[in-house]
VEXDREN-2710 file (C-alpha; in Angstrom, 1 decimal):
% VEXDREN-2710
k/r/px/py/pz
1/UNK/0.0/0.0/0.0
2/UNK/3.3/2.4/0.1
3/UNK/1.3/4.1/-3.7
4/UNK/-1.2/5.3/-1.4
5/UNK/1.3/7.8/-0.1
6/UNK/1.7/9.2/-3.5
7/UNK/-1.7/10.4/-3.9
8/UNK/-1.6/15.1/-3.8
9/UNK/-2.2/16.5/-1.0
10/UNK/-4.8/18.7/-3.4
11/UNK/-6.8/15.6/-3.6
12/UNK/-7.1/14.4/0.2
13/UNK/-8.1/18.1/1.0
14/UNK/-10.7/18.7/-1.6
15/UNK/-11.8/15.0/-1.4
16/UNK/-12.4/15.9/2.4
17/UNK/-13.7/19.0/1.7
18/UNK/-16.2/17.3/-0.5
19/UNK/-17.3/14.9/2.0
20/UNK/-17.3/17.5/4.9
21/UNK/-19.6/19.8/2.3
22/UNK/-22.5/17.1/1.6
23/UNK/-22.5/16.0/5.4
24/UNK/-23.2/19.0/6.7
25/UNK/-25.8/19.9/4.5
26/UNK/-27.2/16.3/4.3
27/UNK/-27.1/17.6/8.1
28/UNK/-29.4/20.4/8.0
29/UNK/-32.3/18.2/6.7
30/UNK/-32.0/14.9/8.9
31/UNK/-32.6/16.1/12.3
32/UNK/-35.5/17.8/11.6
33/UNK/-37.4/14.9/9.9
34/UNK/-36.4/12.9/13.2
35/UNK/-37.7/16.1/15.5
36/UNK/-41.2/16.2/13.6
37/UNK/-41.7/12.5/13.4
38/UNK/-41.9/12.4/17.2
39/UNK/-43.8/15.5/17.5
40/UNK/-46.1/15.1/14.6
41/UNK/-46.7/11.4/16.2
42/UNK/-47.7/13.0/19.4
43/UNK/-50.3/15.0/17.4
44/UNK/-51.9/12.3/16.0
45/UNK/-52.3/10.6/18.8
46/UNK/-54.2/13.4/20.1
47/UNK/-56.6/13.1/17.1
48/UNK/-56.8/9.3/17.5
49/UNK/-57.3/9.8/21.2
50/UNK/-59.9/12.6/21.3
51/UNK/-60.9/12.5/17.2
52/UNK/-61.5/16.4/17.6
53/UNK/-60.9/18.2/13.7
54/UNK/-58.3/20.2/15.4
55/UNK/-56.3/17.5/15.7
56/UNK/-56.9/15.7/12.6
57/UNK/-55.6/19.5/10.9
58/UNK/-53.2/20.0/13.2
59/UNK/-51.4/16.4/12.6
60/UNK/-52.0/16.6/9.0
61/UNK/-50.0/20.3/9.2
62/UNK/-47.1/19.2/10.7
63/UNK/-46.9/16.3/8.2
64/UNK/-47.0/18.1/5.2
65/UNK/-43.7/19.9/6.8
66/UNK/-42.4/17.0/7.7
67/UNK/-42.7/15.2/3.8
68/UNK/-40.5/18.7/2.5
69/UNK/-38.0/18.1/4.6
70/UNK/-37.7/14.5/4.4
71/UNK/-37.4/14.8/0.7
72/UNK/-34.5/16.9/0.7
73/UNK/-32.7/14.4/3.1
74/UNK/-33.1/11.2/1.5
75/UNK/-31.7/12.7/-2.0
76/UNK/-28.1/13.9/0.1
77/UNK/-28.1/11.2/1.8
78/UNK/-27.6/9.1/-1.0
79/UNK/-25.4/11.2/-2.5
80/UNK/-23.2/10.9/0.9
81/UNK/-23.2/6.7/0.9
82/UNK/-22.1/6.8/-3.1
83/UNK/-19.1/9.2/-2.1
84/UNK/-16.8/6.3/-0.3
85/UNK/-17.2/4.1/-3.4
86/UNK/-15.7/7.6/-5.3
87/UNK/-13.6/9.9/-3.5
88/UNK/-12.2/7.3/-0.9
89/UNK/-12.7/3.6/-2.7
90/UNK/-9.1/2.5/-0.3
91/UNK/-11.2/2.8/2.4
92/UNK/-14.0/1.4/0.9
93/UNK/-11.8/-1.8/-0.2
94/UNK/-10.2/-1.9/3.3
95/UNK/-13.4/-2.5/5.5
96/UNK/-15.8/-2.3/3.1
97/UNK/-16.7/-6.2/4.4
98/UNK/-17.5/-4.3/8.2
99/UNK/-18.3/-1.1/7.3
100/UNK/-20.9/-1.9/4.1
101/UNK/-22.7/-3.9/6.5
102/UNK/-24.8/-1.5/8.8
103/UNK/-24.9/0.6/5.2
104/UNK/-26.8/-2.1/3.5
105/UNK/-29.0/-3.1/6.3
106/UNK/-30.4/1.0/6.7
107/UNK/-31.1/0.5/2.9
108/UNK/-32.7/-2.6/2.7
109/UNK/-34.8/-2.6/6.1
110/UNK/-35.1/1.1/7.2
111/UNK/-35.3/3.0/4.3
112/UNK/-38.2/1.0/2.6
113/UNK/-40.0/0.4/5.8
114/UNK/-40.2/4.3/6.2
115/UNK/-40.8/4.7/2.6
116/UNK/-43.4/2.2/3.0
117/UNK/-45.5/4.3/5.7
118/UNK/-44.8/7.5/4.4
119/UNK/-47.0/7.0/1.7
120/UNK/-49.7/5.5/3.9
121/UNK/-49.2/8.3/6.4
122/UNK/-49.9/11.3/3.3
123/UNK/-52.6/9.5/1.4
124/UNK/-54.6/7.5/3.9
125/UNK/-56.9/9.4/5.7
126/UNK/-60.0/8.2/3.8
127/UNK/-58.6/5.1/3.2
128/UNK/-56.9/3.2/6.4
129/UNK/-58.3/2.7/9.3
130/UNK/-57.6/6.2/12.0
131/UNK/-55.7/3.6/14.6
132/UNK/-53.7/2.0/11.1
133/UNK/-52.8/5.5/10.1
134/UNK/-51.3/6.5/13.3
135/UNK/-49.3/3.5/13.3
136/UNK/-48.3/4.2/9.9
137/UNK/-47.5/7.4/10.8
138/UNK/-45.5/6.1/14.0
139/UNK/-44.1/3.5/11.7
140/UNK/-42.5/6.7/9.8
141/UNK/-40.6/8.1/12.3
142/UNK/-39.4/5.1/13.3
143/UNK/-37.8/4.1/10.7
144/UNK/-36.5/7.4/10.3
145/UNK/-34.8/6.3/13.7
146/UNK/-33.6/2.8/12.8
147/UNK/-32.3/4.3/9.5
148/UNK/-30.1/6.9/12.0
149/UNK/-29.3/4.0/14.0
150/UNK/-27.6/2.0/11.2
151/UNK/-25.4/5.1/10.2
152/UNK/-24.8/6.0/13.2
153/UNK/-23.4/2.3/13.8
154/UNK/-21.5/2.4/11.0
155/UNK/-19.8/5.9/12.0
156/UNK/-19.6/4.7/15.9
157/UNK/-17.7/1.8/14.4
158/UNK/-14.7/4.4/12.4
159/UNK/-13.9/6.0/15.9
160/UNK/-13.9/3.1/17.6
161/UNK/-13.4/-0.1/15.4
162/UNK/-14.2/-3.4/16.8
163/UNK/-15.5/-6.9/16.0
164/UNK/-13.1/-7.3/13.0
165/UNK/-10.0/-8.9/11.5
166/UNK/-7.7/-8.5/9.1
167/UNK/-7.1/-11.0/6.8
168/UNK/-3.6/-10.7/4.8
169/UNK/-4.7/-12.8/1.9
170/UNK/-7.5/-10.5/1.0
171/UNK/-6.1/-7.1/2.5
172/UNK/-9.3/-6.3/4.4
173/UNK/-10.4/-6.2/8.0
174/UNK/-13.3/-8.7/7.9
175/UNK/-15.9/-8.5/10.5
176/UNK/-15.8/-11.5/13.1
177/UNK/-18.9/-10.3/15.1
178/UNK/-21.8/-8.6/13.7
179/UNK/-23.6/-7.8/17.5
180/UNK/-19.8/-5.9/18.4
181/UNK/-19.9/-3.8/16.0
182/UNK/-23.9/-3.4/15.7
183/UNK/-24.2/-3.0/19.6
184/UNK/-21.1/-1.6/20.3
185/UNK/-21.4/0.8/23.5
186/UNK/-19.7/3.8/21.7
187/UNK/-22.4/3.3/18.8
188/UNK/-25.3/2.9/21.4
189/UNK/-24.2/6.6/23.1
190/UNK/-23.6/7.9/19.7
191/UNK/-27.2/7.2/18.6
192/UNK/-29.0/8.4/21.6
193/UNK/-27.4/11.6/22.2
194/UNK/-27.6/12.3/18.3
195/UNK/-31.5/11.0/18.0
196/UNK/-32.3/13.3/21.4
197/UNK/-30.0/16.2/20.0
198/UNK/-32.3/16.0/16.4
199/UNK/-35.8/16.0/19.1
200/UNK/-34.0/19.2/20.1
201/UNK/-34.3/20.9/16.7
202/UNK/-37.4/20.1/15.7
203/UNK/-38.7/21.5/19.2
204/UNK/-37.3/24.7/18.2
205/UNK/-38.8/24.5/15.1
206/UNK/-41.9/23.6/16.0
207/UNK/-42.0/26.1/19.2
208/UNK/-40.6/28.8/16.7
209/UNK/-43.1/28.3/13.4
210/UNK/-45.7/28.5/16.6
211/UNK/-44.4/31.9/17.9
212/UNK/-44.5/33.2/14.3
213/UNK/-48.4/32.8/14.3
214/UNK/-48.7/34.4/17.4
215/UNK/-46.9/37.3/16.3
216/UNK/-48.7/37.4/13.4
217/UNK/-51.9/36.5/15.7
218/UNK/-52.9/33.4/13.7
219/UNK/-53.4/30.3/13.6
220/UNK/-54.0/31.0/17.4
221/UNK/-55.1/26.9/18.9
222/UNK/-52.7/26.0/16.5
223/UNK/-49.6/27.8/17.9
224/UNK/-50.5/27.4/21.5
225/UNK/-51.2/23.8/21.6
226/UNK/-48.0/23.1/19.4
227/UNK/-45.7/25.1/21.7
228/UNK/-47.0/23.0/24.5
229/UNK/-46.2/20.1/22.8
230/UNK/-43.2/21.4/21.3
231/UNK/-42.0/22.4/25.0
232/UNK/-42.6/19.5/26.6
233/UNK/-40.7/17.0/23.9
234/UNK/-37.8/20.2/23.9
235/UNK/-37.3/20.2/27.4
236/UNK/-37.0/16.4/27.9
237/UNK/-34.6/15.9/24.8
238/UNK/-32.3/18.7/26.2
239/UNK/-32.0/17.1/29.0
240/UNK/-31.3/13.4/27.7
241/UNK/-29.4/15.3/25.5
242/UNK/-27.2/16.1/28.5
243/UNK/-27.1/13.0/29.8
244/UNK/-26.1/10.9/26.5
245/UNK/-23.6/14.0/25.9
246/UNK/-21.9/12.9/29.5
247/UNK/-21.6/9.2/28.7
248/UNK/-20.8/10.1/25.0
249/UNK/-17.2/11.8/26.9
250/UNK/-16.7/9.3/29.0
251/UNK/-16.8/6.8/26.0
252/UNK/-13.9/9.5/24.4
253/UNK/-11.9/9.7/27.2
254/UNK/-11.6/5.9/27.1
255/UNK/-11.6/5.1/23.2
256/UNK/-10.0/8.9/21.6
257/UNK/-8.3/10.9/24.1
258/UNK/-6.9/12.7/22.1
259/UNK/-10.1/14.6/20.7
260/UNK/-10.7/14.7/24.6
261/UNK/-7.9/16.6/24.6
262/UNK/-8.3/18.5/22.0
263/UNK/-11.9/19.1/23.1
264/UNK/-10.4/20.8/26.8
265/UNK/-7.1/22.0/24.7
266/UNK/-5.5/19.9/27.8
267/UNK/-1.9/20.0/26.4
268/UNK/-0.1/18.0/29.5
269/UNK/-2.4/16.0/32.0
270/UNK/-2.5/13.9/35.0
271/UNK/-4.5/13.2/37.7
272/UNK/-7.2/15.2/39.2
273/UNK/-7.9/17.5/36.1
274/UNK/-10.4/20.6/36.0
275/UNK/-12.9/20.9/33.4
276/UNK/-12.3/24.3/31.2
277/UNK/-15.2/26.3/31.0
278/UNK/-13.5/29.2/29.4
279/UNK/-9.9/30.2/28.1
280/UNK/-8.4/32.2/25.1
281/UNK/-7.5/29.2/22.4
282/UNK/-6.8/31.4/19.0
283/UNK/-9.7/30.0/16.5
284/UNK/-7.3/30.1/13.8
285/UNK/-3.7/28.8/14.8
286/UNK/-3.1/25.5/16.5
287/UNK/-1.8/26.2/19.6
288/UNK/2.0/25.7/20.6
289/UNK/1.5/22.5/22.5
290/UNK/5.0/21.5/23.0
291/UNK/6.1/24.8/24.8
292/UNK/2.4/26.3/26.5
293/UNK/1.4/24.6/29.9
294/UNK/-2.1/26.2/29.4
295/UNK/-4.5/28.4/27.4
296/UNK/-4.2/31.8/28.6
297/UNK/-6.5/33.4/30.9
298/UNK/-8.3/30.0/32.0
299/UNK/-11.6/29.2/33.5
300/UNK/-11.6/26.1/34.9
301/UNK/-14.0/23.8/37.1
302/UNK/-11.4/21.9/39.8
303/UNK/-11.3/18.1/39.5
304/UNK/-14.4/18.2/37.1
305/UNK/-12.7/16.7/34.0
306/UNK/-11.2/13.6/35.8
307/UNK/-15.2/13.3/37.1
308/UNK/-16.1/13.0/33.6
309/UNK/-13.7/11.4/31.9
310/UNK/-13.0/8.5/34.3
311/UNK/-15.9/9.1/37.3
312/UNK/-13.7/10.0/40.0
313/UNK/-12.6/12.7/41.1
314/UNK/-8.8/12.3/41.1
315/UNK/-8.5/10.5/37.6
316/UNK/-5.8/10.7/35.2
317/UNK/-6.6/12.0/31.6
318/UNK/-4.0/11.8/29.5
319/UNK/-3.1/15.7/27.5
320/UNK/-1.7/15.8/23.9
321/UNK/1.9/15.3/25.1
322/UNK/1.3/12.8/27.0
323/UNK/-0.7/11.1/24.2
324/UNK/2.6/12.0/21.8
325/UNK/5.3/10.5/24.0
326/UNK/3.9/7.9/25.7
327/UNK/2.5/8.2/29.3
328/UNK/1.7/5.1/32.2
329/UNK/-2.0/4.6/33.2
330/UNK/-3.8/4.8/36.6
331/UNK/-3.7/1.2/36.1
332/UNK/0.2/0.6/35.8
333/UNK/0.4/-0.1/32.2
334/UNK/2.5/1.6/30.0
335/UNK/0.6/3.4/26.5
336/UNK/3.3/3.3/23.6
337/UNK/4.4/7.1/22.3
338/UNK/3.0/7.8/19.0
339/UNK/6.6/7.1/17.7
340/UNK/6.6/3.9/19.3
341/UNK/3.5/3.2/17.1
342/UNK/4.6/4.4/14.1
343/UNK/7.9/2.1/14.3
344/UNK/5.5/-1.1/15.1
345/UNK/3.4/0.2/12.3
346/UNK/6.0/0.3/9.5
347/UNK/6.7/-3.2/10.8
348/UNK/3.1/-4.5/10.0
349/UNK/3.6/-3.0/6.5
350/UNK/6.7/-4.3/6.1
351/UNK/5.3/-7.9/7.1
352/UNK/2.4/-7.5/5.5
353/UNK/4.2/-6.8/1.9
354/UNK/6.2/-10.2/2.7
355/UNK/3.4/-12.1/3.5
356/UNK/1.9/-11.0/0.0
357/UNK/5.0/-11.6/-1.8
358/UNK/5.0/-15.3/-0.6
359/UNK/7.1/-15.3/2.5
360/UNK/3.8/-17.1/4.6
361/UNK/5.9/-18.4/7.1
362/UNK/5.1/-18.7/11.4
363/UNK/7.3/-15.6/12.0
364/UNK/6.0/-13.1/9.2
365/UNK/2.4/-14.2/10.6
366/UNK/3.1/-13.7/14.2
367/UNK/4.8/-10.3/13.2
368/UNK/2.1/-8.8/11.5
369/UNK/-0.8/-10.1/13.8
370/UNK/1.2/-8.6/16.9
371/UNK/1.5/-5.2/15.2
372/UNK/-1.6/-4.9/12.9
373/UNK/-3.2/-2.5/15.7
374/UNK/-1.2/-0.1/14.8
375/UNK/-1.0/-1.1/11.3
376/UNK/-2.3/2.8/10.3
377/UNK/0.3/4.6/12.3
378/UNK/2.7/3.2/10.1
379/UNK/1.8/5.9/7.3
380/UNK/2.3/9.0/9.8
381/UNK/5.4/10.5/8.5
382/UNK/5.6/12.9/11.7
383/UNK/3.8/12.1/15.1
384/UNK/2.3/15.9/15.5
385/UNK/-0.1/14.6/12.4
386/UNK/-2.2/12.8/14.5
387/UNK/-3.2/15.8/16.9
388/UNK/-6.4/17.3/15.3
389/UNK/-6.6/20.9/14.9
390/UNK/-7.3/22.0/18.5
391/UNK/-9.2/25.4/17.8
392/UNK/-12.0/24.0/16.0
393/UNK/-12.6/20.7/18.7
394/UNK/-12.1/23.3/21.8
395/UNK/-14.7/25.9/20.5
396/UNK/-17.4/23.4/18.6
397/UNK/-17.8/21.4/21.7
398/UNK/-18.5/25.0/23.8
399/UNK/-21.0/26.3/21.6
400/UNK/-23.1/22.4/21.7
401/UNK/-22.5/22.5/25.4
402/UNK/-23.3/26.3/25.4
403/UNK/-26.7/26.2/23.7
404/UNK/-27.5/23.1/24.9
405/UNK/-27.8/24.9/28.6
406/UNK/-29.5/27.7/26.6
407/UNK/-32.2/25.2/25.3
408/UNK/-33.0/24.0/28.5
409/UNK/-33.7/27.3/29.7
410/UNK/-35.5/28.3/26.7
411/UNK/-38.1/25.5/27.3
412/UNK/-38.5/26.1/30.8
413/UNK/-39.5/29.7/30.2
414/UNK/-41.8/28.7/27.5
415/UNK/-43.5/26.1/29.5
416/UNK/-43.9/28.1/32.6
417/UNK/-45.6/30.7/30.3
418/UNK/-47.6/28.1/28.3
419/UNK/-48.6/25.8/31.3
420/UNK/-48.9/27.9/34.9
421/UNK/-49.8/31.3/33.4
422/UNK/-51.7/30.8/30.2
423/UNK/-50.3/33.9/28.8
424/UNK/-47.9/32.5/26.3
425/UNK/-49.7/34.5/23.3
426/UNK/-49.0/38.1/24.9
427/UNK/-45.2/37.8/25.3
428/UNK/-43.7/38.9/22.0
429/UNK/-39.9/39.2/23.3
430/UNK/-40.9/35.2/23.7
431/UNK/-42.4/35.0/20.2
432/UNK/-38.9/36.6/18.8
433/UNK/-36.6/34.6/21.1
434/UNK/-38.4/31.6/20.0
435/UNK/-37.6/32.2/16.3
436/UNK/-34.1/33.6/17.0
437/UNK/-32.8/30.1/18.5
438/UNK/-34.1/28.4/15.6
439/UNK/-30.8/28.7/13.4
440/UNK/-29.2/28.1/16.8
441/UNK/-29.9/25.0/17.2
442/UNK/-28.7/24.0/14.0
443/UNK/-25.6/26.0/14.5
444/UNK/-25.2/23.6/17.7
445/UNK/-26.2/20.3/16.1
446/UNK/-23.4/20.9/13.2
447/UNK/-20.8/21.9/15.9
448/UNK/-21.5/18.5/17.7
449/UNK/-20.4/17.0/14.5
450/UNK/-17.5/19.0/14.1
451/UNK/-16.4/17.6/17.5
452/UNK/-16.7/14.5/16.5
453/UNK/-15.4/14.2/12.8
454/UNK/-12.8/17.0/13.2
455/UNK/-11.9/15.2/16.6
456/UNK/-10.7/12.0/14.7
457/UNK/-8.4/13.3/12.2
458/UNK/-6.5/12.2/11.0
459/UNK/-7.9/9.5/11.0
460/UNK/-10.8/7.8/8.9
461/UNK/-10.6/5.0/11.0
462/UNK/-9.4/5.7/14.2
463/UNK/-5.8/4.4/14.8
464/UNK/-6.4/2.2/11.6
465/UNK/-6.2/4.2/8.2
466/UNK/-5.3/7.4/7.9
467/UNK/-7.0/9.8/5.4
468/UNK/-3.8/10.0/3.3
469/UNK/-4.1/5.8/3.2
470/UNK/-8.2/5.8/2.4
471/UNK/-8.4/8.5/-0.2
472/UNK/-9.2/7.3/-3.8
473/UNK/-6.6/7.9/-6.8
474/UNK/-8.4/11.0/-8.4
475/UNK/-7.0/13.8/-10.3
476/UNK/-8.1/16.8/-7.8
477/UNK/-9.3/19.0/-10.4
478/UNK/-12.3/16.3/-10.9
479/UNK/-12.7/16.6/-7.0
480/UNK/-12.7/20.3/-7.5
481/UNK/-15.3/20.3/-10.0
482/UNK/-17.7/17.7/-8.2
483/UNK/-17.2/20.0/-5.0
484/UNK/-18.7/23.0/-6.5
485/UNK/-21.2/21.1/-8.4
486/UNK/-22.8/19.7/-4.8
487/UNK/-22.0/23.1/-3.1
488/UNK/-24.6/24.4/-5.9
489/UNK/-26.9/21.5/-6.2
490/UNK/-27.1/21.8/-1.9
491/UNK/-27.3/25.3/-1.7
492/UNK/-30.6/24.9/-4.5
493/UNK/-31.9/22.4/-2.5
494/UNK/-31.6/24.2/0.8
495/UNK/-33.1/27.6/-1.2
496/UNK/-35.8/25.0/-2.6
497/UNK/-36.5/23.7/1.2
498/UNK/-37.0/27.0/2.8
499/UNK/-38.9/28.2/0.3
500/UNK/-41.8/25.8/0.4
501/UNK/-41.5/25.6/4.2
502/UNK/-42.7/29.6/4.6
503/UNK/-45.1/29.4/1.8
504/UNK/-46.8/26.5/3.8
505/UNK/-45.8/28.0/6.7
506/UNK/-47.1/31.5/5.7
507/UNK/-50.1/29.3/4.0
508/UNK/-51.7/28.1/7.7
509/UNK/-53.3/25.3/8.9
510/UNK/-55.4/24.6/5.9
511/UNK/-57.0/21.4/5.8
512/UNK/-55.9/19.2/3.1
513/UNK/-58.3/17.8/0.4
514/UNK/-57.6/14.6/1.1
515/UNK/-59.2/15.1/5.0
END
């Protein structure tokens, strides 16, 4: 595999940069379509429950939302699954036999059950049963969620691979047991707190399309039943949010801590570390990490990082140095410097490229099998290429864990105005606030990501493959041209999306034909 180091620098940046692009916009329409499905669920259960025509409207409202949106998500999304096959087809040959699994089960099973529904769910009113419809329209959203679940395996499974093997005779990790990797506990934190985070946006949403009417003083039932709703299902995401987020660290502290560090800019630990609320971390330089003990003017919370990243108070976590030149554990054992693992690394590419040249023997087998762990770090030319860029981890994670707080607030205001006073309708700072946070809480659901994908680098595979080793042979000006070709196809889509969304929005609750 030493041709893979050939490959331009041009063409692992912009093939990144490609990537990075239809993510985040595939980004903007996912969460939502989860958000809505639970809410719009809710609804409908209201109708089934009461079968008052408010409801019936109301439900069939918040679907016809819903159906834009989930539109716009399935077409990136598939545009996002055929991008490993184009722009990084090493990667894809490396572990497609583990990864391509959870890929082809969201396919097969979760995408058609929810395109199954869906239909149902728009054009059965008159013709299902009202308890088959809700369950069709249940039925949608959950397979919406089992759909996130398989991705979100599958990513889980690049930071922290497990239930594979390599085999030398075919050059691929091979997977050795399907319920590791499906059920794997960094994949089961993953999902929740990203499912709960997406609840979290389409609260807003709903809460702020709700606040619009009142401003506008229409739709009045509409808006203030909505925002109850919409509060309620906020509030109790936020705060599962919270929770999943604190066992989502902990699973980082003890599978990537290095994007801990990164995430605290902790640049030499030890034991009994405090948690960084604030500290100047220049947002455009990677910070001097060799040479600075600190940040400058720090903020910290005493012992409260060790809480969180090992449950006691007086727990070592490890900083980027440490991390670079080897450091022992609270346990005794001894973790290798990053120059240490490059050197066994080189020597499981060295073994490897004898075993493929015929030399099978007990000792070539035995060599590669004792090193192939760190079989990526043997393409790291220099060990500070495996520290992620620290500004971008440090900040992202502040502004999730900043409006996060700000969300739980935001719903607890809202319901106290909705619920105890009854005067939700007459407070238009509210009404404005409401709609304010709306691009918010996308700004914090993208910054979660950013934590987590810009935590890993360089790695595509943590500690396995390195971008530089998983890129596909391309001529970057064809990456070039692709990338600007989705950023315009996106960016129409996006225009497309918002566009319909005020015109219904602007349109009301009016009843659908079809009622």
């Amino acid at each position: 595999m030493n041709e893979l180091l050939t490959i331009s620098a041009a063409t692992i940046d912009w093939s990144r940069a490609q990537f990075a692009l239809t993510a985040i916009y595939h980004w903007l329409f996912v969460p939502l379509t989860l958000g809505l499905a639970l809410i719009m669920g809710i609804v409908e259960t209201c109708y089934y429950r009461t079968r008052k025509r408010f409801w019936k409207d109301a439900a069939q409202y918040w679907q016809r939302l819903f159906g834009v949106n989930f539109a716009m998500g399935v077409a990136t999304g598939i545009i996002l699954e055929f991008e490993f096959g184009t722009n990084w087809s090493n990667y894809s040959w490396f572990v497609g036999d583990v990864f391509g699994a959870p890929l082809a089960i969201e396919g097969i099973v979760a995408f058609f059950m929810e395109s199954t529904f869906v239909a149902v769910m728009f054009f059965g009113w008159k013709k299902v049963s009202p308890g088959f419809h809700l369950a069709s329209t249940w039925l949608t959203g959950l397979g919406a969620t089992i759909s996130a679940w398989w991705i979100l395996v599958a990513n889980a499974w690049m930071q922290y691979p497990i239930g594979q093997t390599f085999n030398p005779d075919t050059m691929r990790f091979e997977m050795d047991s399907f319920a590791a990797v499906a059920l794997s506990p960094f994949a089961v934190d993953k999902f929740f707190h990203t499912v709960t985070s997406a609840w979290v946006i389409g609260a807003v949403f709903v809460v702020a399309v709700s606040c619009w009417y009142l401003l506008k003083k229409r739709e009045i039932q509409l808006a203030k039943e909505s925002i109850k709703i919409g509060a309620v299902v906020g509030l109790c995401a936020s705060l599962l949010a919270a929770f999943t987020g604190d066992n989502s660290a902990y699973m980082v502290a003890k599978t990537q801590p290095m994007k801990l560090a990164a995430m605290e800019a902790l640049y030499n630990g030890g034991p009994s570390q405090s948690l960084t609320g604030v500290a100047w971390v220049n947002p455009l330089k990677q910070p001097d990490y060799t040479h600075e003990a600190e940040p400058p003017f720090r903020i910290a919370v005493p012992n409260m990082l060790s809480l969180l990243a090992t449950h006691t108070p007086d727990g070592m976590v490890p900083g980027v140095n440490d991390l670079l030149n080897g450091y022992t554990k609270a346990n005794g054992e001894k973790e290798p410097s990053v120059e240490e693992k490059m050197a066994r690394g080189r020597k499981a590419i060295a073994a490897l490229q004898q075993y493929r040249s015929g030399k099978k023997d007990a000792v070539t087998r035995k060599t590669l099998a004792d090193n192939i762990q760190y079989f990526g770090y043997g393409y790291v030319k220099d060990k500070h290429q495996v520290v992620p860029f620290i500004p971008i981890n440090f900040w992202a994670f502040r502004v999730m864990v900043g409006m996060g707080c700000l969300f739980i607030l935001f719903f607890l205001v809202v319901l106290f105005f909705s619920f105890r006073r009854q005067t939700i309708d007459r407070q238009r700072w509210l009404h404005i606030v409401a709609i304010a946070l709306l691009p918010l809480a996308y700004i914090a659901s993208e910054a979660g990501w950013l934590v987590a994908e810009f935590g890993r680098q360089p790695w595509t595979i943590q500690d396995m493959l390195p971008t530089w080793a998983a890129v596909s042979d391309l001529h970057s000006g064809s990456v070039v041209l692709t990338f600007f070709l989705f950023l315009f196809l996106f960016t129409a889509m996006l225009v497309v999306e918002v566009s319909i969304l005020c015109k219904q929005i602007k349109k009301g609750n009016v009843p659908s034909t079809e009622i």
